[in-house]
N, C-alpha and C positions, 0 to 999 in steps of 0.2 A: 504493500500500500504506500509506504514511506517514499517507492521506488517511483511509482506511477504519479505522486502529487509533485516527485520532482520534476519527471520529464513535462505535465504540463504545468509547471512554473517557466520552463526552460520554453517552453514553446510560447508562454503567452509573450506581452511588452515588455512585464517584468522582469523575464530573463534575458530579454534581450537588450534592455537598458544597463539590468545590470553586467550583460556580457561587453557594450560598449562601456562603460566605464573602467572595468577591470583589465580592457583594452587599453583605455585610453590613461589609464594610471601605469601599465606595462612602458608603456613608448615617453612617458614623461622626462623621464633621464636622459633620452636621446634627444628630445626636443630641445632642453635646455643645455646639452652640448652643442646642440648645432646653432645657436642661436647668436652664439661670438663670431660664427665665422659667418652669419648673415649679417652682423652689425659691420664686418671689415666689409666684406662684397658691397653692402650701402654708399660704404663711405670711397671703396674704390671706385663705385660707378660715379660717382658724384667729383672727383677729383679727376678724374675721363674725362668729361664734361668740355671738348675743346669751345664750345663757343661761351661757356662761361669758365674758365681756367680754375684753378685753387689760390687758396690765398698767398700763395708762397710766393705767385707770380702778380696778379693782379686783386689788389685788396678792394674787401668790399666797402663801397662809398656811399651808399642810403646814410650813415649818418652825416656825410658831410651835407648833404641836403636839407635834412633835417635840423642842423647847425645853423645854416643861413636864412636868415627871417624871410616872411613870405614879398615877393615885388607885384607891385603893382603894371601893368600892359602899359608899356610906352612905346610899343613897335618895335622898337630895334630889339626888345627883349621875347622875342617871341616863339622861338627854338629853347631858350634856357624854362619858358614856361611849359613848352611842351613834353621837354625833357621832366621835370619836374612832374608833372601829370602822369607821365606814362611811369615813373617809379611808386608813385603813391598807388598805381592801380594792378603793382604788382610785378611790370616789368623789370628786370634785372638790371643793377647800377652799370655792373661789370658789363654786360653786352654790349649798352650803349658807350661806353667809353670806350670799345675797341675798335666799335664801328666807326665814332668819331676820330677815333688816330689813325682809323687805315687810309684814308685822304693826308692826314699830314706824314704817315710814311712815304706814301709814293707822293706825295710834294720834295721830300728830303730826299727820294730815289731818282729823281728827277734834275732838282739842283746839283747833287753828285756827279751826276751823269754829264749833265749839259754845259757843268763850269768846271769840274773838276775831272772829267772825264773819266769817271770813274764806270766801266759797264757793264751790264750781267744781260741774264734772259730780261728784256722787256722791262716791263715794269711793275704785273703782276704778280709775277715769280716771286721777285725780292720780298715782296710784302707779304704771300702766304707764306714762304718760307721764316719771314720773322714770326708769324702767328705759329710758325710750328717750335722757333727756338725760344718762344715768351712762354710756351706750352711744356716744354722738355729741357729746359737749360740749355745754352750754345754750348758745351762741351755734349751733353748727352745727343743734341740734336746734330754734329758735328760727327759724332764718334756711328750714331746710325746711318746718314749717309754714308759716310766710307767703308759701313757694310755692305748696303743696299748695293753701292760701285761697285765692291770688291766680287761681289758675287755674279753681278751683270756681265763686269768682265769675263771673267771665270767661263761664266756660261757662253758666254758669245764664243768664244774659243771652242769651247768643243762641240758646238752646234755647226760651227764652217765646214767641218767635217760632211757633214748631210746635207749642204746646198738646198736649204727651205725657204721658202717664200718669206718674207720679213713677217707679217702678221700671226703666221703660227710660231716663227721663231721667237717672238717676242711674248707670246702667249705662254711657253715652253720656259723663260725667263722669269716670266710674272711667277710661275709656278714655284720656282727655284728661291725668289724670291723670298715669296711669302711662306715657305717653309725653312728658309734661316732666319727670317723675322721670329716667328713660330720657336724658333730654336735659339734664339740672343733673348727671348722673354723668358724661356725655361730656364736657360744658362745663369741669367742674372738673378734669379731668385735663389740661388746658392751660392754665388759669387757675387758681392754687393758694392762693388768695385764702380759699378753706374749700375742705379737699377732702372731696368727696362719692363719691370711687371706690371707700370700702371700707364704704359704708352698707348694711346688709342688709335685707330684706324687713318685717322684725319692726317696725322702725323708721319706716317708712313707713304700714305698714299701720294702727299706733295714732294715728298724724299725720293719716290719712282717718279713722278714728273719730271724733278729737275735730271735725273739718273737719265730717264728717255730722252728728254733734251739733249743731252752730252751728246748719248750715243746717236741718235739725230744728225748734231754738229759735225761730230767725227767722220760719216759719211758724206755730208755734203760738201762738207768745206776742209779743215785741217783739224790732225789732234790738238795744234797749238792753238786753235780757235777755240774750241773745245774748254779745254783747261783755264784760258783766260778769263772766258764768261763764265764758265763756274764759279773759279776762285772770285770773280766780280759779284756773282749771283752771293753767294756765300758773306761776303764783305758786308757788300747792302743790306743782305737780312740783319746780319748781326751788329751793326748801327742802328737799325729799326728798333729790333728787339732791346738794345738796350736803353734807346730813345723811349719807348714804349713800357718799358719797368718804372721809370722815375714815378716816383707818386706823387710829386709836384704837379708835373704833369695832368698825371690824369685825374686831379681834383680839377684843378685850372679848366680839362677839358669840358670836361662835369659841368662848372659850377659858370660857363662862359663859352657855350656852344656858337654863338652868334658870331666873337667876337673870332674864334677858329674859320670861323666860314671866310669873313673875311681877309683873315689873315691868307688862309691856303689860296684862295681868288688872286691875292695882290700879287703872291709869291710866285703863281705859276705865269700869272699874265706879264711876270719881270720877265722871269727864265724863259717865258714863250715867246720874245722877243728879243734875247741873247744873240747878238754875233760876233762876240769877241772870241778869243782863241783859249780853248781850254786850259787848264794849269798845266796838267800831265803833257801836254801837246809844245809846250814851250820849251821843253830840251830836243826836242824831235827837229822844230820848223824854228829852234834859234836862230843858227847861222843866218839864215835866209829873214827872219828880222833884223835883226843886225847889218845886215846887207843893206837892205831897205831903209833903214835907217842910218846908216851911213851916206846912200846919192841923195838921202831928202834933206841931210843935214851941205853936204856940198852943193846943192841947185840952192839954199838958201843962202847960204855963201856967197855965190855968184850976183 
């Protein structure tokens, strides 16, 4: 009888509630193990985050907004109010600040270029590249590109062998690629020498860009072509990037959107009408100033 009032306790809710709870009391030890390594995974997806960075790179600035008392619309204030709206309604300090420096990077990628003759890929290049070394540190963003090469090459070498159409050949690369990527994140997680376990996709994927560029280069034109605008490419970002750390800066840019606008406007409408001779270009085409200015200084003589 004793046997029969069990089996139907066991069959009614009763036992079935009490079977999930004595369930759910079994796995409780496991739950609360696992729940440290849900708090890191949290906090590494969040520090992934390339379009809002960590704080280590770019600090959060809602309170400096906060700080500065409310203005009143006089026009010319009318991007600093907007800005201000869109943080009170939730958007990100940090996003808006980065979006605001990527125009003053490529203004500073521009003046480099145009007076100091300083030149890389274009002028977009330089600038996601600094979002990948503001992202990763210029030694870590530095040390994974001349993996990403180191492998490209590699690969490209013993793919000549098999005479492939360049699109599958370079599909056969990406592969290559993305499984020493895969393998420099494992690596570094034992070896902490640079870590590479919380690098995100974004980061990498601009690293094959400029990687495809080179190799791009090197076929159409020269390897010495090649290497100049990398190392140019290279230079420019990490003048950005470090342009782009100052936390002067990005309060200033913050707290004085208007006033960036037309700063970047004056600065490029200068440089966009530049025809003087670059800096770097004046050991090159000395002589031949020099020259020039020597029959200009003798017909005035005369």
């Amino acid at each position: 009888m004793a046997i029969i009032i069990f089996l139907l306790f066991w069959l009614t809710e009763g036992g079935s509630a009490w079977a999930r709870a004595t369930t759910a009391a079994e796995l409780q030890p496991t739950v609360t193990v696992a729940s440290p390594s849900a708090t890191v995974a949290e906090e590494r997806k969040e520090e992934n985050n390339l379009i809002e960075p960590n704080a280590e790179t770019v600090y959060r600035l809602e309170s400096v907004l906060e700080e500065k008392k409310t203005e009143r619309w006089i026009g010319i204030n009318s991007v600093g109010l907007v800005v201000r709206k869109a943080v009170e309604r939730g958007v990100a300090a940090n996003t808006i600040v980065l979006l605001l420096l990527l125009p003053l990077v490529a203004t500073l990628v521009s003046v480099l270029h145009y007076v100091f003759g300083l030149s890389g890929y274009g002028i977009f290049m330089p600038s996601m590249i600094a979002i990948v070394f503001l992202t990763t540190g210029v030694l870590g963003g530095l040390g994974l590109f001349a993996i990403i090469l180191g492998i490209s090459l590699l690969c490209n070498l013993g793919l000549r062998r098999f005479r492939l159409h360049f699109w599958p050949a370079r599909s056969i690369n990406l592969m290559f690629i993305a499984m020493g990527t895969f393998g420099l994140m494992a690596g570094s997680s034992y070896f902490k020498i640079i870590d590479f376990t919380k690098i995100s996709i974004f980061p990498v994927l601009f690293m094959i860009m400029l990687v495809e560029e080179f190799v791009r280069t090197q076929l159409v034109k020269s390897k010495k072509e090649a290497k100049n605008l990398t190392i140019g490419t290279l230079l420019l970002a990490m003048v950005g990037a470090v342009l782009m750390e100052v936390r002067q800066l990005q309060e200033w840019v913050l707290l004085h959107p208007d006033l960036l606008i037309v700063l970047v406007l004056v600065i490029n409408l200068a440089v966009g009408s530049y025809r003087g001779i670059r800096l770097a270009e004046i050991r090159r085409f000395g002589r031949a100033i020099r020259s020039k200015d020597g029959e200009f200084r003798k017909k005035v003589k005369k």
